[in-house]
C-alpha positions in Angstrom: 135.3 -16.1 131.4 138.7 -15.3 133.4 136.6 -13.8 136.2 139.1 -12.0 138.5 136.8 -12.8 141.4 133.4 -14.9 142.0 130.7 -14.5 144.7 128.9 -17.5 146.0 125.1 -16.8 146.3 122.5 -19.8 148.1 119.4 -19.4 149.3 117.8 -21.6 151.7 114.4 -21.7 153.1 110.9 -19.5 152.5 112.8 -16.7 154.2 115.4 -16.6 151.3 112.5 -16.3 149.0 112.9 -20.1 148.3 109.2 -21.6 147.1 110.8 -25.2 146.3 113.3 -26.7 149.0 116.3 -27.5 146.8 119.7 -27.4 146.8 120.4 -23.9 144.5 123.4 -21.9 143.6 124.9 -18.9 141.8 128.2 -18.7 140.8 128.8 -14.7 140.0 131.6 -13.7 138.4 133.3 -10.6 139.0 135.6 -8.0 137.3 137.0 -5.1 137.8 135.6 -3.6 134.8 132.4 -5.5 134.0 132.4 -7.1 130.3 129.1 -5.8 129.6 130.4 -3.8 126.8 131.2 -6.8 124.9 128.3 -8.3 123.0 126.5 -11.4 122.7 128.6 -13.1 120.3 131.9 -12.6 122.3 130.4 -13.7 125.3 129.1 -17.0 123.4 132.9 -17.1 122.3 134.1 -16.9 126.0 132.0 -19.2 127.4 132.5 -22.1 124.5 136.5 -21.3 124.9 136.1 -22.4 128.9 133.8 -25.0 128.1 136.5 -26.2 125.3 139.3 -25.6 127.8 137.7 -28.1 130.7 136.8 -30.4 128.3 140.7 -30.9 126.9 141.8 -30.9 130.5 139.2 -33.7 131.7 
């Protein structure tokens, strides 16, 4: 995905909206110029090019 930035998003407790106590995360990626141009099939690309990537350097 190359993001050039992430945010890290949890949300504990019924405050934070949370209806089942578990641990829960988003990982965000940000760009400078969001990708949401691109469509479907290039993301699908992207994402199976990372998930190739991690899985050579494992």
């Amino acid at each position: 995905m190359h993001a050039e930035g992430i945010n890290i998003i949890q949300n504990n407790g019924a405050l934070a909206k949370q209806v089942i106590m578990h641990y829960h995360l988003h990982i965000v990626p940000r760009y400078e110029q969001p990708p949401i141009e691109q469509s479907r099939e290039q993301i699908a690309k992207l994402l199976q090019e990372e998930i190739d990537a991690q899985t050579e350097s494992d």
